[in-house]
N, C-alpha and C positions, 0 to 999 in steps of 0.2 A: 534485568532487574525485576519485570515482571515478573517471570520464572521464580526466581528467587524469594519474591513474597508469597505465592502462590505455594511454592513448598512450605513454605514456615505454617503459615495457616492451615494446611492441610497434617503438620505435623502436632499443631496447637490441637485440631478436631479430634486426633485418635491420642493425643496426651488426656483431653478433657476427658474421649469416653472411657478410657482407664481407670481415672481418678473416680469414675463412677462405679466404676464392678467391681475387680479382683484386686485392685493393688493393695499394695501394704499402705500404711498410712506413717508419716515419715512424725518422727517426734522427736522434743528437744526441750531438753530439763529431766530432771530427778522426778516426778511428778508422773509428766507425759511417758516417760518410761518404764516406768510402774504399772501400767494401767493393762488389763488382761483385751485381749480380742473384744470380748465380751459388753466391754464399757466402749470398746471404740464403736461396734454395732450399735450399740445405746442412743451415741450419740449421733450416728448418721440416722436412725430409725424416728430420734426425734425432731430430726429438721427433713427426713426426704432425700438426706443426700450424704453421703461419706467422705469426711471431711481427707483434705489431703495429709494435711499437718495440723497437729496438735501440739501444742508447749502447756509446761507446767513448770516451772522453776521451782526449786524446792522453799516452801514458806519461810518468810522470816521469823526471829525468835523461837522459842520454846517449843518442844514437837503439839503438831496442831491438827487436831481432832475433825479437821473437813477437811478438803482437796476442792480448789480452784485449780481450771483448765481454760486456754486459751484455743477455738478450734478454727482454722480457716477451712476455707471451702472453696470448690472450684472456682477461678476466674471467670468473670463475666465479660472481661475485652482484654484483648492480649494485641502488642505490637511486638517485634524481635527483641526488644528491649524492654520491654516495662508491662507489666499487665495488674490489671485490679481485682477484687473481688471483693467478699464479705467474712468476717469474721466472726465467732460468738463463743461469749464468756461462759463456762458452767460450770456449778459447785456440787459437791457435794456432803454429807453428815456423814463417816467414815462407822458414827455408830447406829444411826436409823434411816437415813434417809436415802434416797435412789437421786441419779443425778439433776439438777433442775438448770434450766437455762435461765441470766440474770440479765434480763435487758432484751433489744432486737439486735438484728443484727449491723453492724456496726465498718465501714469501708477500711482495706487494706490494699497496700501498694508492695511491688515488689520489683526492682529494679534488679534485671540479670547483672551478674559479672560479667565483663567481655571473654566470651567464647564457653563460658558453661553453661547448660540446660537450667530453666527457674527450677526443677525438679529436686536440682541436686545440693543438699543441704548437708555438710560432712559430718559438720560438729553443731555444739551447743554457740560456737563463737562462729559460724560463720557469717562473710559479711552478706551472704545470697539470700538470709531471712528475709522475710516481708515485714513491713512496717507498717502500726496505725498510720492513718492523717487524718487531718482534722484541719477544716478550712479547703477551700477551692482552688487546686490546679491545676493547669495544663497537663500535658502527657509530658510533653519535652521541655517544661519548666523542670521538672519532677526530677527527671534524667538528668540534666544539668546541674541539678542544687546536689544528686547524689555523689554523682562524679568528685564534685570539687569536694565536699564532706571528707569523700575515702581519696581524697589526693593528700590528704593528712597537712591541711591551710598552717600557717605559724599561728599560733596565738598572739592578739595584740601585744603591745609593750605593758609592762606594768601589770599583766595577769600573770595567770598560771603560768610557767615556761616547759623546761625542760622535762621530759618522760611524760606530758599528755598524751595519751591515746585518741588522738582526734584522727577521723575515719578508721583508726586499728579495730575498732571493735560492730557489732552490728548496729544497726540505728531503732529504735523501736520505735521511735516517733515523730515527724514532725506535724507543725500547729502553723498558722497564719494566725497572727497576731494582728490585735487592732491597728496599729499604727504602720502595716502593710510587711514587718519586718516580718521573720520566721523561727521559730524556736526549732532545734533538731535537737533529740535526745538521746543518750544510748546507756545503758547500766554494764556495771561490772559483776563480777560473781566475787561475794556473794551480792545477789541481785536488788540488794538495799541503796546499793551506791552507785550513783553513778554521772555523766557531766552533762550538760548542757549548752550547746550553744546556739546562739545569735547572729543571725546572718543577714545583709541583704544584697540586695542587686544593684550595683554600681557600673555604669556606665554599660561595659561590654562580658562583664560578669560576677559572681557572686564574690563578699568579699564576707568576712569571720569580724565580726563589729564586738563581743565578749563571748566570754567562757567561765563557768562557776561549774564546783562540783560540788553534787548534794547526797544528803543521807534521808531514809528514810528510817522514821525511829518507829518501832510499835512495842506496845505495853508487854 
């Protein structure tokens, strides 16, 4: 067993120094695929450090004269299952301006699939993406609330029923709510829509308490 953490971590250390020199930097969305070498350097040149993975989904409404980018950045603690890091937003004027960063940087959680590398990201829909959080959790809280998410829970009686994509799609974020419960959320393409649920921890594990699905409208 020791052995076997001992590899992991040693294979975490020469993932990390990768992510730091030559690798490609993996992307996801119309946006983040668009973007030349050049703006990827940009952007590692502006924080110190090149980012692993960049998203940009393609904007909603009307075609749109900036480009907003989501960039993560190497993990700061990694276990075989779950490791975290940081994130950061950047825009830019597509007709004057050079990229800017909007905010600091901001924590990301990413929970492996059982048996693939966090590395490995296929598509735009996979469920191996990292996720904001927002609010305080454990490692192996985190692990457990995903799991049961992508076990794809029933929807209570009386909501949404049949053809919900619950766990089918990636999670983009969950929140710790005042009243101790959890919001988990995930959108659809296009990336306007998408559902939300409601979860908490009962007895011996997580149970699905509602489910709504929203739209985001812009002018």
């Amino acid at each position: 067993m020791q052995e076997s953490v001992m590899r992991f971590l040693l294979i975490q250390l020469a993932v990390l120094t990768l992510a730091q020199t030559g690798t490609s930097t993996l992307r996801t969305g119309e946006i983040a695929k668009s973007l030349t070498a050049e703006d990827i350097a940009t952007i590692g040149e502006m924080v110190g450090e090149k980012p692993w993975l960049v998203d940009g989904p393609r904007p909603l409404g009307p075609p749109s004269t900036s480009q907003t980018i989501t960039a993560f950045f190497a993990p700061t603690m990694a276990t075989p299952t779950l490791r975290r890091g940081g994130y950061m937003i950047f825009s830019r004027d597509l007709s004057t301006g050079p990229w800017k960063g909007n905010g600091s940087a901001r924590p990301y959680v990413q929970v492996a699939i059982p048996g693939r590398p966090f590395e490995e990201i296929l598509n735009d829909q996979d469920l191996n993406r990292p996720f904001r959080v927002i609010g305080a959790f454990q490692n192996e809280e985190l692990v457990e609330l995903v799991t049961f998410i992508r076990s794809n829970p029933a929807a209570p009686e009386g909501q949404m029923g049949a053809g919900v994509k619950v766990g089918k799609l990636p999670i983009t974020s969950i929140e710790r709510r005042s009243d101790g419960s959890v919001s988990v959320e995930w959108r659809f393409d296009p990336p306007n829509q998408g559902e939300a649920a409601v979860v908490e921890e009962r007895g011996v594990g997580w149970v699905l308490v509602s489910l709504r699905r929203f739209r985001i409208f812009v002018d």
